[in-house]
Backbone atoms as SQL, in Angstrom:
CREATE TABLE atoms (id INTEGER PRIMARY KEY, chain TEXT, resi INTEGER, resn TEXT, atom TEXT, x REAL, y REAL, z REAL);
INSERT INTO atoms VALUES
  (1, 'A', 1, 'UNK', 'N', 0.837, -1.178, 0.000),
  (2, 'A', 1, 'UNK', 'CA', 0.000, 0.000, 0.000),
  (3, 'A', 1, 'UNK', 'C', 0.884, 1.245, 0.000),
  (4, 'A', 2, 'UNK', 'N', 0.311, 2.503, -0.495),
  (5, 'A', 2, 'UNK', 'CA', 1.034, 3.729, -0.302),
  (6, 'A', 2, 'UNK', 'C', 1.228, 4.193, 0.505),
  (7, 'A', 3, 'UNK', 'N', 2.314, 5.345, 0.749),
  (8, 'A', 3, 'UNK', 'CA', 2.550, 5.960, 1.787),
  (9, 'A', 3, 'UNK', 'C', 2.394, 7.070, 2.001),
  (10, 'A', 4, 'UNK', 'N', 1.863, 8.162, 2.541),
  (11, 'A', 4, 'UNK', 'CA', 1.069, 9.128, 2.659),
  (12, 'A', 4, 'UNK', 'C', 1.709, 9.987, 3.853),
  (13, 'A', 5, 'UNK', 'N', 2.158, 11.178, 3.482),
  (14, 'A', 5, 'UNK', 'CA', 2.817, 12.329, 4.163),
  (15, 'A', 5, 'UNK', 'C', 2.351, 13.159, 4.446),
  (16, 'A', 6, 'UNK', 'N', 1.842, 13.745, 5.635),
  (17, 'A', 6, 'UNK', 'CA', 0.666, 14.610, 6.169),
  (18, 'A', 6, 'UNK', 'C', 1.617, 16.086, 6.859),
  (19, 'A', 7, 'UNK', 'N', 1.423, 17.050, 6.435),
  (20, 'A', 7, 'UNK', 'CA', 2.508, 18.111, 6.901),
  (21, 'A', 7, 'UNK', 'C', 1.983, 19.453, 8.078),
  (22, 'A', 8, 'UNK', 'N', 2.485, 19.864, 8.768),
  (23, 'A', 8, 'UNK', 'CA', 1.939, 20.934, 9.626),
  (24, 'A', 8, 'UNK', 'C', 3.289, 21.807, 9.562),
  (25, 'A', 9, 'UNK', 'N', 2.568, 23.219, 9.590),
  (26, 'A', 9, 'UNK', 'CA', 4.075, 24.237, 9.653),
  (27, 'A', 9, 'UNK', 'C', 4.029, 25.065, 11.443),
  (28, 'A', 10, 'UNK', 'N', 5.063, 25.477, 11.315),
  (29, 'A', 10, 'UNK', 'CA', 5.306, 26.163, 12.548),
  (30, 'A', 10, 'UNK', 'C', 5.578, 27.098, 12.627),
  (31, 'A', 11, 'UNK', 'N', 5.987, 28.726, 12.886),
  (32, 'A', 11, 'UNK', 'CA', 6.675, 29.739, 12.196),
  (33, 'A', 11, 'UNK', 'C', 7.647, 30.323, 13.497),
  (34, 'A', 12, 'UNK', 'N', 8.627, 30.663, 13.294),
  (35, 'A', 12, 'UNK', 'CA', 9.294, 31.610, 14.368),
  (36, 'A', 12, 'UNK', 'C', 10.170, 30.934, 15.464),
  (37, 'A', 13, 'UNK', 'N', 10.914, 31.639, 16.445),
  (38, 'A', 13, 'UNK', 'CA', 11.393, 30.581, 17.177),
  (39, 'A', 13, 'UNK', 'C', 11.050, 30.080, 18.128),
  (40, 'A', 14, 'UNK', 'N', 10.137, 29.480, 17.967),
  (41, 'A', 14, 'UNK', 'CA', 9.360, 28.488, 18.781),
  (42, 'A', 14, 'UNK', 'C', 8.884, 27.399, 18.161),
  (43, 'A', 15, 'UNK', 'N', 9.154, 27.577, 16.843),
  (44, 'A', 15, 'UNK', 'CA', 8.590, 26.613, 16.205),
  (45, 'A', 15, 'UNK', 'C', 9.184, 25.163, 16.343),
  (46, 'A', 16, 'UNK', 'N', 10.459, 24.937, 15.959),
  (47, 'A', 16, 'UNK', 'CA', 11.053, 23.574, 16.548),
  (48, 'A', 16, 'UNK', 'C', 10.528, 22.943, 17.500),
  (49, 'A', 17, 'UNK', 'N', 10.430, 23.728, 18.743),
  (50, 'A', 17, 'UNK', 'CA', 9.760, 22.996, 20.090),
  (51, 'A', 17, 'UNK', 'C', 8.269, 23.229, 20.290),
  (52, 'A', 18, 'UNK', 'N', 7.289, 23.478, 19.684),
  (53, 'A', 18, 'UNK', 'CA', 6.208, 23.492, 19.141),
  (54, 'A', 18, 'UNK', 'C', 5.641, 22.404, 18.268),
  (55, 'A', 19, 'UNK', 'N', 6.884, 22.551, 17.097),
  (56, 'A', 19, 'UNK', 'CA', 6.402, 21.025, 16.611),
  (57, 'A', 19, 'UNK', 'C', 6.697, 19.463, 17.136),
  (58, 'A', 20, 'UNK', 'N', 7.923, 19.761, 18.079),
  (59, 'A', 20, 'UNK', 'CA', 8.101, 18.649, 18.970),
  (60, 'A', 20, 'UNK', 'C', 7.168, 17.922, 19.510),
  (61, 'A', 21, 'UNK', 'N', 6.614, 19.292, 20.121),
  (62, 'A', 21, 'UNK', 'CA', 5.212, 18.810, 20.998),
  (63, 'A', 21, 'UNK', 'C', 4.302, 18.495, 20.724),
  (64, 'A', 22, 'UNK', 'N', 4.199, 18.973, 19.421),
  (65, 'A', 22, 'UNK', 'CA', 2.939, 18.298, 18.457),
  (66, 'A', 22, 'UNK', 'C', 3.331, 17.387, 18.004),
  (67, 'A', 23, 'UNK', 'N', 4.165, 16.877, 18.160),
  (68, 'A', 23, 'UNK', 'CA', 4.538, 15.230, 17.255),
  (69, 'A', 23, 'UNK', 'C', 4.341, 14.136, 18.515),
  (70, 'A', 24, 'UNK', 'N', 4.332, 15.076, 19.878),
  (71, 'A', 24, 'UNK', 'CA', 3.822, 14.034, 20.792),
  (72, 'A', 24, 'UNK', 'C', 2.721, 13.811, 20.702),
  (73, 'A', 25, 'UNK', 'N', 1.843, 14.532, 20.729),
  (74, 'A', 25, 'UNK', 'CA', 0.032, 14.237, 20.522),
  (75, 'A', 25, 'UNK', 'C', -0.311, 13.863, 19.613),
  (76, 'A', 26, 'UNK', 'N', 0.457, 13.803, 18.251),
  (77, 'A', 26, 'UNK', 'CA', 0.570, 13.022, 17.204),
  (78, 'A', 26, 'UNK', 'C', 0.669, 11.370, 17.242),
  (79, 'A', 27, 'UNK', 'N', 1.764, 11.417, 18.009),
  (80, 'A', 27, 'UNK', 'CA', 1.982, 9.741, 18.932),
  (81, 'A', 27, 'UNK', 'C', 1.020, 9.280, 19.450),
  (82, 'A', 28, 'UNK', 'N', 0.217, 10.054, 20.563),
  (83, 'A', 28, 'UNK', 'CA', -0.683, 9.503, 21.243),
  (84, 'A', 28, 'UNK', 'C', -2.107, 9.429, 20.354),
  (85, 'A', 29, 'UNK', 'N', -3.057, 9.966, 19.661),
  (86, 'A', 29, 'UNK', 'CA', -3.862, 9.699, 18.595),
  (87, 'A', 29, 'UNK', 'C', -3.401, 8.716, 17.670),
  (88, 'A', 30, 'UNK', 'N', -2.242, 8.282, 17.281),
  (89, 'A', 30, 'UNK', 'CA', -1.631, 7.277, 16.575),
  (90, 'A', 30, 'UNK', 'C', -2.014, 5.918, 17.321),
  (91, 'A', 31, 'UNK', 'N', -1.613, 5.905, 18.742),
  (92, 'A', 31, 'UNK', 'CA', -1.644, 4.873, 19.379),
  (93, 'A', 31, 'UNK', 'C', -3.472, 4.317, 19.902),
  (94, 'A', 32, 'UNK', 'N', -3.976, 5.523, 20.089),
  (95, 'A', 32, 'UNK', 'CA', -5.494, 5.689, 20.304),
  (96, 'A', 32, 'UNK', 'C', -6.185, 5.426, 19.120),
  (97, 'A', 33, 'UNK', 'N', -5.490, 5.788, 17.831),
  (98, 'A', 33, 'UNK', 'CA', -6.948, 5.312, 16.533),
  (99, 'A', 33, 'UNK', 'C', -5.859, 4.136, 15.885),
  (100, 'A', 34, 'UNK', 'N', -5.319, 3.325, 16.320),
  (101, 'A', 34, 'UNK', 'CA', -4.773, 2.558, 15.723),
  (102, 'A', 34, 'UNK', 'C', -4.126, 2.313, 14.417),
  (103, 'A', 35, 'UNK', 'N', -3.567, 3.753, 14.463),
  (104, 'A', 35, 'UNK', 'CA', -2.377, 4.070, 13.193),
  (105, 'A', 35, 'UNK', 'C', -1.285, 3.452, 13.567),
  (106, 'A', 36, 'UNK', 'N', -0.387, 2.133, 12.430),
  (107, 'A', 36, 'UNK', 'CA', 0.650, 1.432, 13.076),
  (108, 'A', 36, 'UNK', 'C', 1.333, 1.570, 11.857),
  (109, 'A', 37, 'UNK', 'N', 2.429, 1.611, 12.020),
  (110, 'A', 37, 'UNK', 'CA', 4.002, 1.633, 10.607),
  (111, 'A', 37, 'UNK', 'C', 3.976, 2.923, 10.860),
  (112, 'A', 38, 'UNK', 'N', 3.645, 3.821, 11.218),
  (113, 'A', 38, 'UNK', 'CA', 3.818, 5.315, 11.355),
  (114, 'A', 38, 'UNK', 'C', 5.589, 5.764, 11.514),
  (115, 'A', 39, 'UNK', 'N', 5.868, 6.656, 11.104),
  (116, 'A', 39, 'UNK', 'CA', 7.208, 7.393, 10.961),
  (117, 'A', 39, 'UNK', 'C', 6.748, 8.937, 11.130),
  (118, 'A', 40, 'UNK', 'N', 7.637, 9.812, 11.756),
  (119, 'A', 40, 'UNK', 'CA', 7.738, 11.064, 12.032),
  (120, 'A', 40, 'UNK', 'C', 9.052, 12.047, 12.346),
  (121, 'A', 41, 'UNK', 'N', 8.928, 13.208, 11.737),
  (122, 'A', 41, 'UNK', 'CA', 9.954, 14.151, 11.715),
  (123, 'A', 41, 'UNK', 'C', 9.591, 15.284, 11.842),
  (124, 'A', 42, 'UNK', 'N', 10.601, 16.301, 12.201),
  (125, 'A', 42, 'UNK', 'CA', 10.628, 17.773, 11.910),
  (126, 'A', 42, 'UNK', 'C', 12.042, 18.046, 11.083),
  (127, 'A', 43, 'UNK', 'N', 11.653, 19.217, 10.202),
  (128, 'A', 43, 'UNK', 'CA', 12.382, 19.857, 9.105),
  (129, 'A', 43, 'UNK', 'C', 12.353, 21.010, 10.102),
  (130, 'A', 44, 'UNK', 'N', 13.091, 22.248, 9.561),
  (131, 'A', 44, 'UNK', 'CA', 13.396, 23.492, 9.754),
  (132, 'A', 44, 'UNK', 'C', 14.348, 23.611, 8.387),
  (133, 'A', 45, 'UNK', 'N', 13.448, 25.198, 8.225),
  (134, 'A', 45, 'UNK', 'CA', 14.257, 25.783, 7.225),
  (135, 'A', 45, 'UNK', 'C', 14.156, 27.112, 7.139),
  (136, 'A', 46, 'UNK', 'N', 14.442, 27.856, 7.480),
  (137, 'A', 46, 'UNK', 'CA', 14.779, 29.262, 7.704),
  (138, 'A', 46, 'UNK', 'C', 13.745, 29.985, 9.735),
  (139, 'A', 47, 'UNK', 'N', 12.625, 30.532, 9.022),
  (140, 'A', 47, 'UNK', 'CA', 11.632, 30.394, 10.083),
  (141, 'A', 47, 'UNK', 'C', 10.535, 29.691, 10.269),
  (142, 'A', 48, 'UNK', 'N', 10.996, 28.476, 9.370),
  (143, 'A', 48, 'UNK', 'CA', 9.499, 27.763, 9.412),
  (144, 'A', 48, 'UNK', 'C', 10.008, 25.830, 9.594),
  (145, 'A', 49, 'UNK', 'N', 9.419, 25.756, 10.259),
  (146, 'A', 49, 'UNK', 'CA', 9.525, 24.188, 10.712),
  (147, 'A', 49, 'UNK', 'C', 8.001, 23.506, 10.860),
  (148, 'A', 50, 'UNK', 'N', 8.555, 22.724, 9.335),
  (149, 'A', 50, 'UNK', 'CA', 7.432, 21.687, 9.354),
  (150, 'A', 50, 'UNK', 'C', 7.601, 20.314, 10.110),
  (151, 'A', 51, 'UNK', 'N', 6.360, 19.531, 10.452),
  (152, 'A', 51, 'UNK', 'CA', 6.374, 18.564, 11.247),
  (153, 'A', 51, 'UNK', 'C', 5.432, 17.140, 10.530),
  (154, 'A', 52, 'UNK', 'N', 6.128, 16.317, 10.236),
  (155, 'A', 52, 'UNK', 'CA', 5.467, 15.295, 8.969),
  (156, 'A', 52, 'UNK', 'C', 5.419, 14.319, 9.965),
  (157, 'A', 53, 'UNK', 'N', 4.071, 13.572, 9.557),
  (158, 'A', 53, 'UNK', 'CA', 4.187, 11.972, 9.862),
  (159, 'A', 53, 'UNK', 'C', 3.228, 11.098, 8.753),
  (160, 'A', 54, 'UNK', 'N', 4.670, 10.061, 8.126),
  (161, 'A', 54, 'UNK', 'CA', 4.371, 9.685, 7.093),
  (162, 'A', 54, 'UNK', 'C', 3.215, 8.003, 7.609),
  (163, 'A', 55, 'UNK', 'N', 2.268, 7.786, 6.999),
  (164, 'A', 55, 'UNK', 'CA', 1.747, 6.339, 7.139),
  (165, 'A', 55, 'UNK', 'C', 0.986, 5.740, 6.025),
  (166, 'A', 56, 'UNK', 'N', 0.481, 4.636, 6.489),
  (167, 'A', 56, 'UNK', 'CA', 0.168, 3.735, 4.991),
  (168, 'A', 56, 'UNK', 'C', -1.315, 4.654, 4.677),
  (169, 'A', 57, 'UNK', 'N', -1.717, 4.881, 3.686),
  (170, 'A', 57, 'UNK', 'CA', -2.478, 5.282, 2.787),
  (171, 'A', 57, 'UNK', 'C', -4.477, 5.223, 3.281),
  (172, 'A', 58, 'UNK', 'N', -4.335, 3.735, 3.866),
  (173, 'A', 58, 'UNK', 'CA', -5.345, 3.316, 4.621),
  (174, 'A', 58, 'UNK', 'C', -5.756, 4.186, 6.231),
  (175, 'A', 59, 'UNK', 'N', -4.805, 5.199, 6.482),
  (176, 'A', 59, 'UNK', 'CA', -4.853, 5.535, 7.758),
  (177, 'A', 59, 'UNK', 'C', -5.560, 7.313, 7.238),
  (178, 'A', 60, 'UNK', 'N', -5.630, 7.773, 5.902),
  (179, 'A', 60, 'UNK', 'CA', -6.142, 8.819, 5.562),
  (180, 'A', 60, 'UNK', 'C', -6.719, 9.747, 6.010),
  (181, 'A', 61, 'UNK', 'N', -8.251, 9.409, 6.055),
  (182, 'A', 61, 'UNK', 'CA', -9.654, 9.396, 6.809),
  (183, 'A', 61, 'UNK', 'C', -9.266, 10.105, 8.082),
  (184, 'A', 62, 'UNK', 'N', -8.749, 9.209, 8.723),
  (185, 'A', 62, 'UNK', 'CA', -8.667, 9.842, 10.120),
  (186, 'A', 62, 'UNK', 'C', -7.436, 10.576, 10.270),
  (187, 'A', 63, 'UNK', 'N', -6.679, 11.030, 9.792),
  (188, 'A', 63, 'UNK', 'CA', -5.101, 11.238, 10.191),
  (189, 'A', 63, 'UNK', 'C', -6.168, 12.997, 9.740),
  (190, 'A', 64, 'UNK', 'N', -6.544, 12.806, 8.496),
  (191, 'A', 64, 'UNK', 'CA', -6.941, 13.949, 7.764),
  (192, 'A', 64, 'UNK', 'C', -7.816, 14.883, 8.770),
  (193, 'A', 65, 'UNK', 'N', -8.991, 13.873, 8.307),
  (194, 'A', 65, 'UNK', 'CA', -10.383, 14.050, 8.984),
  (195, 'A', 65, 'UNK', 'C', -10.291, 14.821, 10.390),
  (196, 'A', 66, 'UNK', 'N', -9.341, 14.272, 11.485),
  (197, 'A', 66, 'UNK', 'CA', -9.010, 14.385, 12.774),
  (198, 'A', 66, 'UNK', 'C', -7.841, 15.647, 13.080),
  (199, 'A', 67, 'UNK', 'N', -6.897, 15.517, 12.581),
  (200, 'A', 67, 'UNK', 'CA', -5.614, 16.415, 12.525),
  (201, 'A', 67, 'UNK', 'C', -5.528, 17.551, 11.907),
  (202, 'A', 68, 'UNK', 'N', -6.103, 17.626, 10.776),
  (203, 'A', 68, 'UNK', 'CA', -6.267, 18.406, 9.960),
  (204, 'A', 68, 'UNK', 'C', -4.905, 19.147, 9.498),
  (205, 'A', 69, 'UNK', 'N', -3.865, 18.759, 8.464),
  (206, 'A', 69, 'UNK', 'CA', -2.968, 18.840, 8.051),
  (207, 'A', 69, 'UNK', 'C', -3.012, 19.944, 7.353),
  (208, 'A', 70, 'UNK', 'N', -1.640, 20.587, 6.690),
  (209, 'A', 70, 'UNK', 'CA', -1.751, 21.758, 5.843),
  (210, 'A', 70, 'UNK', 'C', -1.774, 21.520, 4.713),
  (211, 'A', 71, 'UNK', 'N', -0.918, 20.352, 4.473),
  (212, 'A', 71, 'UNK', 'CA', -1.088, 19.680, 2.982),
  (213, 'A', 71, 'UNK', 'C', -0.320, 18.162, 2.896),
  (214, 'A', 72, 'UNK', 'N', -0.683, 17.396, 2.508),
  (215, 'A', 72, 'UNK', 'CA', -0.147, 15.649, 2.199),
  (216, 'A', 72, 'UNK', 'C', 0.221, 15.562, 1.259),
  (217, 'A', 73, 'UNK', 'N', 0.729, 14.311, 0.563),
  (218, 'A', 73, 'UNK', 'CA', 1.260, 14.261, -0.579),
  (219, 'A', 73, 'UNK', 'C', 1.748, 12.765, -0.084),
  (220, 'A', 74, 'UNK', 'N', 1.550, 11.523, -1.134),
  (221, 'A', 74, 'UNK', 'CA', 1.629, 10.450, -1.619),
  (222, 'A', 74, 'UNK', 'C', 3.188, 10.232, -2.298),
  (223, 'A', 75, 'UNK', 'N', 3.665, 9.002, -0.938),
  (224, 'A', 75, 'UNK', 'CA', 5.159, 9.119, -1.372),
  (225, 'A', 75, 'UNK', 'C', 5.075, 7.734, -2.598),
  (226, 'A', 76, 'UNK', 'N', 5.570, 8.068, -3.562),
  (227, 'A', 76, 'UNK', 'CA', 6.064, 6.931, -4.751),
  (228, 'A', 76, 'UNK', 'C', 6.563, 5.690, -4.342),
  (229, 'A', 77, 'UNK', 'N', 5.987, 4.796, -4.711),
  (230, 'A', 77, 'UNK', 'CA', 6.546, 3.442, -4.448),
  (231, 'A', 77, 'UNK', 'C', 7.694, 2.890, -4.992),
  (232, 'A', 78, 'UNK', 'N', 8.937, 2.656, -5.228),
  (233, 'A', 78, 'UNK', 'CA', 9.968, 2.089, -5.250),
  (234, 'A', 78, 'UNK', 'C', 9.882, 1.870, -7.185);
């Protein structure tokens, strides 16, 4: 199945540890709606730090529906 990259931005300096913290409550709704293979990061790039967590394709609905992302994008299969 595909893999599906869900993105949130952050702005300023707070943003790094902002999105930290949101990648914890990210964890815990992961573990609560039974999103599993999940992967997660933060980028920074100038004043803006985005915070991704990539999962299988099937987890959509709710990652979307629930979180409400800024924008996703469908990683290519091999």
């Amino acid at each position: 199945m595909a893999q599906l990259r869900f993105h949130w931005d952050f702005f300023g300096p707070d943003g790094p540890t902002t999105a930290e913290h949101f990648l914890k409550h990210v964890d815990e709704f992961c573990a609560r709606a039974g999103v599993s293979g999940q992967q997660h990061w933060i980028r920074t790039q100038g004043v803006r730090t985005t915070a991704t967590l990539e999962c299988d394709e099937q987890y959509m609905a709710v990652v979307r529906d629930s979180l409400k992302p800024k924008r996703a994008e469908r990683v290519l299969e091999g």
